[in-house]
N, C-alpha and C positions, 0 to 999 in steps of 0.2 A: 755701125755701132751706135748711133746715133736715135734710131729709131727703137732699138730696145731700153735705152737706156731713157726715151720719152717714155715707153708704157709702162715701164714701172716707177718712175715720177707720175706718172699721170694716177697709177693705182692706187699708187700711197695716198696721193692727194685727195684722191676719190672717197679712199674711204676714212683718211683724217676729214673729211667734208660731212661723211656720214654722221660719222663718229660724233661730233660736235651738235645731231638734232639738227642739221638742214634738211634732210629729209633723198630719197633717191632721186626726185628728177634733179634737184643742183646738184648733187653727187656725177650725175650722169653728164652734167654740163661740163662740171669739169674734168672728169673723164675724156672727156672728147673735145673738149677746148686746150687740152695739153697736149692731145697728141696731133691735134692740127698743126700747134704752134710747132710741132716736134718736125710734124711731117715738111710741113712750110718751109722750115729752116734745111732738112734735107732737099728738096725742090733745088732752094733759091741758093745751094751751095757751089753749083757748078757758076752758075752766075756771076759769083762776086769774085772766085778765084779767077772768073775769064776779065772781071774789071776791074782787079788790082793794078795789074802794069799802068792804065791809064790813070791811073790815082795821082796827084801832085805830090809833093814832099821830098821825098829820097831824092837822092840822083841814082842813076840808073847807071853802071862801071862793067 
């Protein structure tokens, strides 16, 4: 759900980018710099869920 819901934050933003006379290659940056962030965050999801337990704080029951 994750990665659809980056391309079209990334679209919008792409073309609120346009829209304002930055021109298309920034448009296109950030295009593709949102859905990096988007993609990245899906990657590095299994990750954090596998390094929660060892997190401090809680106690563990």
């Amino acid at each position: 759900m994750l990665i659809p819901v980056s391309l079209f934050l990334a679209l919008a933003l792409a073309v609120f980018s346009y829209s304002q006379g930055q021109g298309g290659p920034v448009a296109g940056l950030v295009f593709f710099g949102v859905l990096f962030v988007g993609a990245l965050i899906h990657v590095s999801q299994p990750l954090i869920e596998k390094s929660k337990p060892m997190l401090p704080g809680k106690s563990r029951r």
